[in-house]
C-alpha atoms as a printed R data frame, in Angstrom:
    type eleno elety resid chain resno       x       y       z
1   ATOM     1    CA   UNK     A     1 128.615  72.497 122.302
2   ATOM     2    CA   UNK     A     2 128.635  75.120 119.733
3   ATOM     3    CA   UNK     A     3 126.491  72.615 117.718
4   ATOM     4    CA   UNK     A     4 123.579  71.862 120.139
5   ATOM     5    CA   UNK     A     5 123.418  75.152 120.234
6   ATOM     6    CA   UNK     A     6 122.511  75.953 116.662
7   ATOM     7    CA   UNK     A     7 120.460  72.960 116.396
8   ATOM     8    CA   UNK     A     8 118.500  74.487 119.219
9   ATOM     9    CA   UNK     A     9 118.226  77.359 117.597
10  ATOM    10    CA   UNK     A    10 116.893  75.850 114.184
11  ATOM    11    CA   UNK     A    11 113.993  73.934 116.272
12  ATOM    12    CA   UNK     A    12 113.489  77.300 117.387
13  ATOM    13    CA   UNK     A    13 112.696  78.938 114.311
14  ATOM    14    CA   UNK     A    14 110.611  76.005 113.251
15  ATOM    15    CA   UNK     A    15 108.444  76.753 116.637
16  ATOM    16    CA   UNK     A    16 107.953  80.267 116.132
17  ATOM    17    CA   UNK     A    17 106.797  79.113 112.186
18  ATOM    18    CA   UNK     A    18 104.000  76.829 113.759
19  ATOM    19    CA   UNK     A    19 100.418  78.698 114.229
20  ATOM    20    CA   UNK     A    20  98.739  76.162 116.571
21  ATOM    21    CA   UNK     A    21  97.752  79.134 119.377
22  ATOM    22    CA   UNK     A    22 100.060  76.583 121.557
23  ATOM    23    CA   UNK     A    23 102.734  78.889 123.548
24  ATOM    24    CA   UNK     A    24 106.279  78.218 122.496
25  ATOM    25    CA   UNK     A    25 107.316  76.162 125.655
26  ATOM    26    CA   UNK     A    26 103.717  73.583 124.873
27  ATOM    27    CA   UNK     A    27 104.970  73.273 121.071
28  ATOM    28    CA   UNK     A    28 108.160  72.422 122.187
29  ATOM    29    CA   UNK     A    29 107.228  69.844 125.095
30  ATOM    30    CA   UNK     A    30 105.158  68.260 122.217
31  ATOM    31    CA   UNK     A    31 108.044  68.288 119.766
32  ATOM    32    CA   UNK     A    32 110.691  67.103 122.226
33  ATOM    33    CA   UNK     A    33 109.454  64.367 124.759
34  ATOM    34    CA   UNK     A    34 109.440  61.141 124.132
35  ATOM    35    CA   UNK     A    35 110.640  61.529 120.642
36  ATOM    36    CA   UNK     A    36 114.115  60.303 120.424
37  ATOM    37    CA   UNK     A    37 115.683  63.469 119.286
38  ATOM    38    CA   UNK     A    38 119.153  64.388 120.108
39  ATOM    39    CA   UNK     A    39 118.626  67.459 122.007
40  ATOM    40    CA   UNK     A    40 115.767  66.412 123.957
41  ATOM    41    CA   UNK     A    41 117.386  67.333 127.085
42  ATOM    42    CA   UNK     A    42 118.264  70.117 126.412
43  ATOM    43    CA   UNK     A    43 114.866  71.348 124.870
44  ATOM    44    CA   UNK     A    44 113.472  70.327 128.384
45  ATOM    45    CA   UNK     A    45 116.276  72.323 130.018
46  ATOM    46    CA   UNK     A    46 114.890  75.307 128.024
47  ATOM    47    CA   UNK     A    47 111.540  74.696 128.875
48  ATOM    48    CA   UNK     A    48 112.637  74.209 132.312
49  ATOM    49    CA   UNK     A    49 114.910  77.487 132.755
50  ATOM    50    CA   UNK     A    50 111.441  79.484 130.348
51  ATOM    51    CA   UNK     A    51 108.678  78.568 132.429
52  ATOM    52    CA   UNK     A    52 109.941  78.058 136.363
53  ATOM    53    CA   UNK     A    53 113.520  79.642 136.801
54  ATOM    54    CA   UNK     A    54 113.591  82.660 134.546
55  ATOM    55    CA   UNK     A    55 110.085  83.203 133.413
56  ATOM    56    CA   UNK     A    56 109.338  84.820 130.020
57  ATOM    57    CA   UNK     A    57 106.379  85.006 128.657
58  ATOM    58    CA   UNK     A    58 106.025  81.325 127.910
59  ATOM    59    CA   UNK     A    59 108.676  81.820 125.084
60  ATOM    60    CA   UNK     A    60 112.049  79.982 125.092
61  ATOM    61    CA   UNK     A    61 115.113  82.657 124.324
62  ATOM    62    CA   UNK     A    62 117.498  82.182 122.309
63  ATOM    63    CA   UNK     A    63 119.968  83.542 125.146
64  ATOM    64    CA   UNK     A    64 119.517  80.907 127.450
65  ATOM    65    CA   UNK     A    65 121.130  78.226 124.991
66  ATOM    66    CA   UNK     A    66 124.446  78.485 125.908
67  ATOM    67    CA   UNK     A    67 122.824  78.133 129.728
68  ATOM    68    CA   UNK     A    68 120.895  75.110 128.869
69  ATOM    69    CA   UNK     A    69 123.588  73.640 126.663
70  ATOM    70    CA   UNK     A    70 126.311  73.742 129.903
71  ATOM    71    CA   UNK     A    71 123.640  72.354 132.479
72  ATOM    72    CA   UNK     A    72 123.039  69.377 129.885
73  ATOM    73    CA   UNK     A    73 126.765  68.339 129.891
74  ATOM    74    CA   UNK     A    74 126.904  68.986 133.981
75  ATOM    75    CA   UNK     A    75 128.714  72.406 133.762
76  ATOM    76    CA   UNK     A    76 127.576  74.250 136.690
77  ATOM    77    CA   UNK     A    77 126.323  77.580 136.132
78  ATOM    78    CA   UNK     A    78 125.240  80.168 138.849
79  ATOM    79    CA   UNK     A    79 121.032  80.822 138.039
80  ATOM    80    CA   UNK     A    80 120.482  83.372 141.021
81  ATOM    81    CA   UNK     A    81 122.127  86.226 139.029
82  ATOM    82    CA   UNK     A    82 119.603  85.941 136.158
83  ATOM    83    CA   UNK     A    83 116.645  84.591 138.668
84  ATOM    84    CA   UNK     A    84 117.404  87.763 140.876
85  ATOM    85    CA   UNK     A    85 117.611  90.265 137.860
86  ATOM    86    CA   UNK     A    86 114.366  88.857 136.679
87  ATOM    87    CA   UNK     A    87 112.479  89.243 139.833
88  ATOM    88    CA   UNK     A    88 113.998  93.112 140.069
89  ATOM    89    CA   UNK     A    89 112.520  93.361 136.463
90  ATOM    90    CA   UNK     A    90 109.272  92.217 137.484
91  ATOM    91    CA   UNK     A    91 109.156  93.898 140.840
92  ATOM    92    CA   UNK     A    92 110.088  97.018 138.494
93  ATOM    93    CA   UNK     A    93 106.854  96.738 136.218
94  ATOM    94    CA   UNK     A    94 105.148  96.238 139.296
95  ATOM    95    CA   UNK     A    95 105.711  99.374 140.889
96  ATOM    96    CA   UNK     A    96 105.651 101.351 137.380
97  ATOM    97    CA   UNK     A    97 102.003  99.371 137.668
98  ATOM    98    CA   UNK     A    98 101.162 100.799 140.964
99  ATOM    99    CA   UNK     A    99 101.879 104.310 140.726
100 ATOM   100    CA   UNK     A   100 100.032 104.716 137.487
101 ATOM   101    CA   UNK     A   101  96.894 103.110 139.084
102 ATOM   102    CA   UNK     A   102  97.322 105.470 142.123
103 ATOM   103    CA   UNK     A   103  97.927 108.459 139.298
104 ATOM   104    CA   UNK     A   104  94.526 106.971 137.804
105 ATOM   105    CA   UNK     A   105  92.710 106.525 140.878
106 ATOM   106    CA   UNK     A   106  93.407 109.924 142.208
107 ATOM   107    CA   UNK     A   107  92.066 111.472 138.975
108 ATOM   108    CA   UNK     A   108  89.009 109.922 139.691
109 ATOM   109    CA   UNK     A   109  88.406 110.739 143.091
110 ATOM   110    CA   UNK     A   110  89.264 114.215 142.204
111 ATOM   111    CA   UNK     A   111  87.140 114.373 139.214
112 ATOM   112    CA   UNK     A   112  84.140 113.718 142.077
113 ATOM   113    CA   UNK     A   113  85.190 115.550 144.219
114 ATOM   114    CA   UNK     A   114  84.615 118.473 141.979
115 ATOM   115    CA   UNK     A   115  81.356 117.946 140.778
């Protein structure tokens, strides 16, 4: 497992080298499917888990290869932890993005209401 997992890692690296203005998880749909390679599945896993389960920023993580590499061989692993987390993350930014448009928009309206 240990293997696929630094072979994942190595296509990785030669993703991140590319400068096509592609996003990481389009370079590496065109690199994987339909192409033979070994870890094919479980570059789509990545993709997978990177743009609908856990996403982030259109960039595959390094930390999800030991996920991905488990789910390939039908080891089953518990997502809600890390789908919940990320949902708390981005409810978090969310709220940090609320109250500093509220702090913004009340500066404005007392701004006019001085003049």
């Amino acid at each position: 497992m240990r293997e696929v997992e630094n072979k994942l890692i190595l296509e990785r690296k030669q993703l991140k080298n590319r400068k096509e203005g592609h996003t990481y998880t389009s370079l590496c749909m065109d690199m994987f499917v339909d192409k033979g390679s070994e870890i094919e599945h479980e570059a789509f896993i990545a993709t997978w888990l990177s743009i609908s389960v856990i996403p982030h920023k259109k960039v595959v993580e390094c930390c999800f290869f030991s996920i991905v590499v488990n789910l390939a061989r039908g080891n089953p692993i518990a997502l809600a932890p890390a789908v919940l987390a990320s949902i708390y993350k981005d409810l978090t930014l969310f709220k940090k993005t609320i109250i500093d448009l509220s702090k913004y928009l009340d500066g404005n309206a007392d701004h006019k209401a001085r003049k």
